[in-house]
Phi, psi and omega in degrees: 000142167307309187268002184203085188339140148096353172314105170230134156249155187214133158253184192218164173273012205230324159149016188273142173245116175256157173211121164250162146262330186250013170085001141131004175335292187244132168267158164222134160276089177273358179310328195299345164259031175242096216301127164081004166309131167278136139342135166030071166271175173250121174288098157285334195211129140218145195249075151001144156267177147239027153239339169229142188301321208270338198244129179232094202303141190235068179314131165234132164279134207217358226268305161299020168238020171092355181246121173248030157287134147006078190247130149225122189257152164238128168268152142254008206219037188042056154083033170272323176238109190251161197200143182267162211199022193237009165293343162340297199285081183317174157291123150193172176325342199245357211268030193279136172274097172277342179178142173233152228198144172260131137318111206270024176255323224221109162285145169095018166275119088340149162216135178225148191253132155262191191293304209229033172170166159289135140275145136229159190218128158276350189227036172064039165112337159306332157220126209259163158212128135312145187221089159350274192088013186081354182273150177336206173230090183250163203270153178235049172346265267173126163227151171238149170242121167234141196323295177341298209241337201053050172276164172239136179250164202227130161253115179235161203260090186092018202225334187113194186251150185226137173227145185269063219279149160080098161230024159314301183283322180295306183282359157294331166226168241241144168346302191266010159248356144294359193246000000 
């Protein structure tokens, strides 16, 4: 965590969520609290905020147990309660979630990468849009928002890197007119 010396979550490929507070002295296995999970997803992505100490985004990949739908959780109360925030994102072969991203200007901005697009959300998950970018339907591994420049970078799997530049306008603007 950003906001708080000694935070760390760490996932597994077997489907487990961990939390330190102390820098890893002590760990708690918080998965068991996460409503509705299947069994032995791969936690691919978890993402700490940088606006509350307590909240963290969890992606789980499911694709190798046959289930490709969208699962992203959110804690606010350091993984004691979690709630899923990926319905935004219809089902289909392709919407299984490799990673999601907070936007660190706009709280409740999301971005999340699937098998085949960009997701994004203004409202912490309630309603997802694809967002292309012009790029193929490509698997989508890993997005950065850098800071710097405010670009969104799109990492794809065997396809390149993609950039959003400038997310100043994006972040301007409101649910229905992002849909």
């Amino acid at each position: 965590s950003s906001l708080e010396a000694g935070t760390i979550w760490v996932g597994t490929n077997d489907g487990q969520v961990q939390l330190t507070r102390d820098g890893g002295d002590a760990w708690t296995n918080v998965t068991d609290n996460i409503p509705d999970l299947p069994p032995w997803g791969t936690i691919s992505n978890i993402e700490p905020s940088r606006f509350e100490a307590g909240r963290a985004y969890v992606s789980v990949d499911l694709h190798q147990m046959g289930n490709f739908d969208p699962w992203i959780y959110v804690t606010d109360d350091y993984g004691r309660s979690w709630r899923k925030i990926s319905d935004g994102i219809p089902g289909s072969p392709h919407s299984f979630v490799h990673g999601v991203r907070e936007d660190p200007k706009r709280p409740g901005m999301l971005f999340a990468g699937t098998d085949n697009a960009a997701w994004v959300t203004l409202d912490d998950g309630e309603h997802g849009t694809k967002r292309r970018l012009d790029m193929p339907p490509a698997p989508v591994y890993w997005l950065v928002v850098q800071e710097h420049f405010d670009d969104l970078v799109v990492a794809t799997y065997g396809r390149g890197f993609y950039i959003l530049d400038d997310l100043g306008s994006l972040r301007a603007l409101d649910g229905e007119t992002l849909g």
